[in-house]
C-alpha positions in Angstrom: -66.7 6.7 25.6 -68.8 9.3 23.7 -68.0 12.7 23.9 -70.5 15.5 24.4 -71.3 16.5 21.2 -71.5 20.0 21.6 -68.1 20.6 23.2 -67.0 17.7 20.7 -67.9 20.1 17.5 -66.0 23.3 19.9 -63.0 21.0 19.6 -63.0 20.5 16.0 -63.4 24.2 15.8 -60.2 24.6 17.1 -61.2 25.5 20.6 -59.3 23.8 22.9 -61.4 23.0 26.4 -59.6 23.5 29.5 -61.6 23.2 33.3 -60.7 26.2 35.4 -60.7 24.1 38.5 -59.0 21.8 40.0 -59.2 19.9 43.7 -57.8 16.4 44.8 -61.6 15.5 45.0 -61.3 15.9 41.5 -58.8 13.7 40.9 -59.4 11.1 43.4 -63.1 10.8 42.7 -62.5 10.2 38.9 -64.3 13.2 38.0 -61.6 15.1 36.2 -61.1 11.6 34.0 -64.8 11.8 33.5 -64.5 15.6 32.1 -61.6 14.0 30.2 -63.4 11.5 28.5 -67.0 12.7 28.5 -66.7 16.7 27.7 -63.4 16.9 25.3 -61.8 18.9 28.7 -57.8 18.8 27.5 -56.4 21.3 30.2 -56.7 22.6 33.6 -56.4 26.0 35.2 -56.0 27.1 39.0 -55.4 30.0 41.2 -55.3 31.2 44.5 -58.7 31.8 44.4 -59.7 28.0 43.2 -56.9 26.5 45.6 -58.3 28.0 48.5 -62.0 27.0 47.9 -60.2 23.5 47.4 -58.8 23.0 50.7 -61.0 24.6 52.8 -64.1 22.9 51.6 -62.4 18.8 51.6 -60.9 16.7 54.2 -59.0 15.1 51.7 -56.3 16.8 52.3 -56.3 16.4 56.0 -53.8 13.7 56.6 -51.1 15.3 54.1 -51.9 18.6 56.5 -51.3 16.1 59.5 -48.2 15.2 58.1 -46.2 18.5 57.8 -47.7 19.2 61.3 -45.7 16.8 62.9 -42.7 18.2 60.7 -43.0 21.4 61.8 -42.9 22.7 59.0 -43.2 26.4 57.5 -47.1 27.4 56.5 -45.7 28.6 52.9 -43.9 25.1 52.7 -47.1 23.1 53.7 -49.2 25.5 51.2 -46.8 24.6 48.2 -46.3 21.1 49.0 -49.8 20.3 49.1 -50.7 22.5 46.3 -48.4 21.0 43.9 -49.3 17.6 44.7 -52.6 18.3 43.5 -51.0 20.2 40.4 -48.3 16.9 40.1 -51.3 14.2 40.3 -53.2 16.1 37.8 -50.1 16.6 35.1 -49.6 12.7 35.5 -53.7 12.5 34.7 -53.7 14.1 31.8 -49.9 13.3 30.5 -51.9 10.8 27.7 -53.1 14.0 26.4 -50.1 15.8 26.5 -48.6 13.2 24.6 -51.1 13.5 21.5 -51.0 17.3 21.4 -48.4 18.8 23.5 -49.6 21.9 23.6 -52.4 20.6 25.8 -52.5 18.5 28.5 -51.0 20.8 30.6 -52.1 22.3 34.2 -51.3 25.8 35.0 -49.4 26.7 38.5 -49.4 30.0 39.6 -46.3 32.1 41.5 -47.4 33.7 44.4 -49.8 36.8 43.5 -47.6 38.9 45.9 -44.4 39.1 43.7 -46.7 40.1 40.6 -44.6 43.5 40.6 -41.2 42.1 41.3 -39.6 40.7 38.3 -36.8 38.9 39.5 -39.0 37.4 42.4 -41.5 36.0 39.9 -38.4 34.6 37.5 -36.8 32.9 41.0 -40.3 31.6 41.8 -41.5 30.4 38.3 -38.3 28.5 38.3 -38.8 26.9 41.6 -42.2 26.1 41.1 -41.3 24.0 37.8 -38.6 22.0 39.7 -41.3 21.1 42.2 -44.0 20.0 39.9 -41.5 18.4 38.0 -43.9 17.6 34.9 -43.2 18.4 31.3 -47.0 19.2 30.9 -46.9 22.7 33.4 -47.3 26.0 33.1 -46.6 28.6 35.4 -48.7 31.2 35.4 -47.2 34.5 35.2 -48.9 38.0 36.1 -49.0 40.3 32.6 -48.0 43.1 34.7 -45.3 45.5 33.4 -43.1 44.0 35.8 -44.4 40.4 34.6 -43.3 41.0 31.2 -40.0 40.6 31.3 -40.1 37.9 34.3 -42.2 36.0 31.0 -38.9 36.9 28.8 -36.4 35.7 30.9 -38.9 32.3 32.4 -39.6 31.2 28.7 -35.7 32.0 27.8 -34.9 29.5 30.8 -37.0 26.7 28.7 -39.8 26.6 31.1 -43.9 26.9 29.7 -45.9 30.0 30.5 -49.3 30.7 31.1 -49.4 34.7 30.8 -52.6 35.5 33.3 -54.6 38.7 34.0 -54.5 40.2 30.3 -57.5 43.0 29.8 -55.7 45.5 26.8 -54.9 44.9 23.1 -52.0 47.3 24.1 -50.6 45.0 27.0 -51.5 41.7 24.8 -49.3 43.1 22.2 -46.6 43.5 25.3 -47.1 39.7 26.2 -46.3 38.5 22.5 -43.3 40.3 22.7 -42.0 39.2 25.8 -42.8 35.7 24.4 -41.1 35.7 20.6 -37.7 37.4 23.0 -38.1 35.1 25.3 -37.4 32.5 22.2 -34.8 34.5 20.4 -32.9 34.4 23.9 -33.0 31.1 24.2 -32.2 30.4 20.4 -29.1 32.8 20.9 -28.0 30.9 24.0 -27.7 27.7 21.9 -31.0 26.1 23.6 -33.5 24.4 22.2 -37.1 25.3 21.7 -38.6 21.4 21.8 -41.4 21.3 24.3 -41.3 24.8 25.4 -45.2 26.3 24.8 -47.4 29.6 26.6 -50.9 30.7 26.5 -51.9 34.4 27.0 -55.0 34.3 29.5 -57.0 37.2 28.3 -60.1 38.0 30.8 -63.3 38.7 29.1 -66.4 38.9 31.8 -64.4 41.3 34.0 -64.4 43.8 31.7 -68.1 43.5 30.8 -68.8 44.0 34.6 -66.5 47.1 34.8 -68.1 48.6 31.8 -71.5 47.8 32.3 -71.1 49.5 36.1 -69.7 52.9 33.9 -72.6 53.1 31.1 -75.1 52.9 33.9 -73.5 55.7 35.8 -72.6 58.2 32.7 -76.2 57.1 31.4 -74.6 56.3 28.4 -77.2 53.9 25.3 -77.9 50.3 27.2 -77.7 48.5 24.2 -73.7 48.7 24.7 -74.1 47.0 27.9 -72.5 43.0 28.0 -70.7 43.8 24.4 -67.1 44.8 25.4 -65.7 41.8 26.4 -66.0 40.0 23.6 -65.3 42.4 21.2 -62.2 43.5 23.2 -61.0 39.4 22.7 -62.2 39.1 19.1 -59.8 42.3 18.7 -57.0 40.3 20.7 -57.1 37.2 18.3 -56.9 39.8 15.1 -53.7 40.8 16.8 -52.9 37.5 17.3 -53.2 36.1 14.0 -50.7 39.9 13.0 -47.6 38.3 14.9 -47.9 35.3 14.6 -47.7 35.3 10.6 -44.8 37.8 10.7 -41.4 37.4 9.4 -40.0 37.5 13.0 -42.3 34.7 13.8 -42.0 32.4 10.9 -38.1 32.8 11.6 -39.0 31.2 15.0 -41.0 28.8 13.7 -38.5 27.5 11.5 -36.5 27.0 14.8 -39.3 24.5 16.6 -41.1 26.8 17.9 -45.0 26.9 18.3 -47.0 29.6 18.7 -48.2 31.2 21.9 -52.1 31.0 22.4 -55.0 32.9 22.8 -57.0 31.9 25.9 -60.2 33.4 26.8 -60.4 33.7 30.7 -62.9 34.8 32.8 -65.8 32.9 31.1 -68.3 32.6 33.3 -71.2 35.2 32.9 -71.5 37.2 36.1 -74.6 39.2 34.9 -77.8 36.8 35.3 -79.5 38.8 32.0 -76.8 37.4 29.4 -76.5 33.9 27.8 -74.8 31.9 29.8 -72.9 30.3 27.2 -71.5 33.8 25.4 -68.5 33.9 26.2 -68.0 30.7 24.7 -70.2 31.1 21.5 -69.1 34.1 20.6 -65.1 33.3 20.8 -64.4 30.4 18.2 -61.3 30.9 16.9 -59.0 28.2 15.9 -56.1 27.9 17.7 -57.3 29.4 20.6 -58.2 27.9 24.1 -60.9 28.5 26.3 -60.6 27.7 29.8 -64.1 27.4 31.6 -65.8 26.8 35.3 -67.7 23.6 35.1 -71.0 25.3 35.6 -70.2 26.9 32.5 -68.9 24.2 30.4 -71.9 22.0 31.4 -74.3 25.3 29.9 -72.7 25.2 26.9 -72.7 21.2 26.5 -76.7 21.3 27.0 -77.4 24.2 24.7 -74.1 26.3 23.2 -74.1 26.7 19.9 -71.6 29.0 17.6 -72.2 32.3 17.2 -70.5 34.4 14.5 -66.6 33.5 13.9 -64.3 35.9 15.5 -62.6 36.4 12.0 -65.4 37.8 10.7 -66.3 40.3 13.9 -63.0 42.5 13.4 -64.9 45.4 12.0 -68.2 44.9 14.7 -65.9 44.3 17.7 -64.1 47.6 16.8 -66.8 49.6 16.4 -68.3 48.7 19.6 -65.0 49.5 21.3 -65.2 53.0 19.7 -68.9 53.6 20.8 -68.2 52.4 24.1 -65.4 55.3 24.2 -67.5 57.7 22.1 -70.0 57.3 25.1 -67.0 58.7 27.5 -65.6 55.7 29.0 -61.8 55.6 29.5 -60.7 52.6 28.4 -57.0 53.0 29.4 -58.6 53.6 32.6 -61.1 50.7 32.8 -58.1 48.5 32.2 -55.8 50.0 34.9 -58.3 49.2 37.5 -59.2 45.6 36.5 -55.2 44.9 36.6 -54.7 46.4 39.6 -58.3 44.6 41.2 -57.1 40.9 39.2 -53.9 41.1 41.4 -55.5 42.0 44.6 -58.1 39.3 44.2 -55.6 36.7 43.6 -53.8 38.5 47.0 -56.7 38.2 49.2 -57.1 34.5 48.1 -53.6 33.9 48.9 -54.0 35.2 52.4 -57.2 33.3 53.0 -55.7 30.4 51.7 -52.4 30.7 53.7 -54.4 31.3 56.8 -56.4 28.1 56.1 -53.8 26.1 56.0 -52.0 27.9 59.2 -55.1 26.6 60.9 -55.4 23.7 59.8 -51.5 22.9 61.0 -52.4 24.0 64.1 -55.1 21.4 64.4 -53.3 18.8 62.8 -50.4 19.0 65.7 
């Protein structure tokens, strides 16, 4: 079946396409197959936020929900039962995929946004959550907060695949890459094997633009450095990137089996109506890299993306915007600290919602 060409020529760019979605709809309806075969899609995202939108909005999910009624059982054991079914079915989906590149094909699973400052919680839980799944083509996605970092170190140590989420600052990127390369050395020191084992680093890129947009209008600061931060705050991310991973400390890994741990640009939807819809995208083509996109999105930039200039040539733009953008007076420490703190509550209040969905929803079911 013909793929889109657009998201075809992203592809051989070295973009891979991952869908930041996922619902048994979906999967049942054949449209994730459809994204598969049709719009080079080789991955899939979720979070709280996309797994309560899921649930509440289908009835597909009714008689599973009828199901653990009648067993009585616990609302947090109903909520990660049907969860990872959904995760489960779409692992086996895209397994094929996995199979031709293993560092794709994979579906991201997400511990509870609660525990995001409790190390040991998160380890406990990232473990559990890949014995439930079950699948060789998982992540779990792990918080990057300072607590998070060495829950990362300890999960990838334990030979389990890592999707590293909420990532806003060069300086806590640099954090992630670390906790990643000791996560390997661990395991290497332990006698284990790095075969299979795999992470992305999910750094968020329209947040930031919406955070610093809402500043330069208040200080008054030049508009023309409005809708710019984001991606120059990424491009700077892969030059940091492409620093480790050619290292000595890395190519010593390497030597071991092990693969590197990729960028992935989050957060790709445009959330101010003024931009291009399709900039986040454009303006990130990287090899190596992933992109993980809403479908709205993706369909925008297979009817009219095209590639903007490549991120190895934007080091010295993207850091010269960061520097007027703090010239102008805006803490960036600050900016970050806030959009950390807001990513974890978000993904709190969609857990709530969501857990409350499906308490009602058992309730009705008995």
């Amino acid at each position: 079946m013909a793929q889109n060409k657009n998201l075809a020529e992203l592809s051989a760019a070295g973009v891979a396409v991952w869908l930041d979605d996922l619902s048994r709809d979906r999967i049942r309806t054949g449209n994730l197959q459809k994204l598969v075969d049709e719009y080079s899609v080789v991955g899939v995202t979720t979070n709280p936020t996309i797994f309560a939108a899921a649930i509440s909005g289908s009835d597909s999910y009714d008689d599973q929900l009828h199901a653990l009624a009648i067993r009585s059982v616990s609302v947090e054991e109903a909520l990660r039962t049907i969860t990872a079914s959904d995760v489960r079915d779409a692992c086996d989906l895209l397994r094929p995929v996995h199979e031709r590149q293993p560092g794709d094909g994979r579906v991201s699973f997400e511990v509870a946004p609660g525990l995001a400052h409790e190390t040991d919680a998160t380890a406990a839980e990232a473990g559990h959550l890949w014995w439930l799944v079950d699948r060789p083509n998982l992540y779990i996605k792990i918080p990057a907060t300072e607590a998070g970092l060495p829950a990362i170190t300890s999960t990838i140590a334990n030979g389990i695949s890592v999707n590293v989420t909420l990532i806003f600052s060069l300086e806590r990127y640099r954090a992630v890459m670390e906790a990643y390369l000791a996560g390997l050395e661990k395991r290497v020191a332990a006698g284990g094997s790095l075969e299979g084992i795999a992470s992305v680093a999910s750094f968020f890129v329209s947040r930031v633009d919406t955070e610093i947009d809402k500043r330069l209008d208040k200080s008054g600061a030049d508009p023309s450095l409005k809708g710019k931060a984001g991606i120059a705050n990424a491009q700077l991310a892969y030059q940091a990137y492409e620093e480790v991973f050619s290292s000595g400390r890395w190519r010593a890994l390497e030597a071991k089996g092990a693969v590197p741990q990729r960028p992935l640009w989050a957060s790709t939807g445009v959330k101010n109506p003024e931009y291009s819809d399709t900039m986040y995208i454009s303006e990130l083509i990287a090899p190596g890299t992933v992109n993980t996109m809403p479908e709205k999105t993706m369909m925008s930039y297979a009817d009219h993306g095209s590639p903007g200039t490549p991120v190895q040539k934007a080091y010295d733009d993207a850091a010269s915007v960061l520097k007027a953008i703090s010239d102008a007076g805006i803490d960036l420490d600050d900016v970050f600290r806030v959009l950390e703190v807001e990513g974890v509550q978000k993904f709190v209040d969609s857990w709530d919602e969501l857990t409350e969905s499906v308490r009602s929803e058992l309730e009705d079911k008995k």
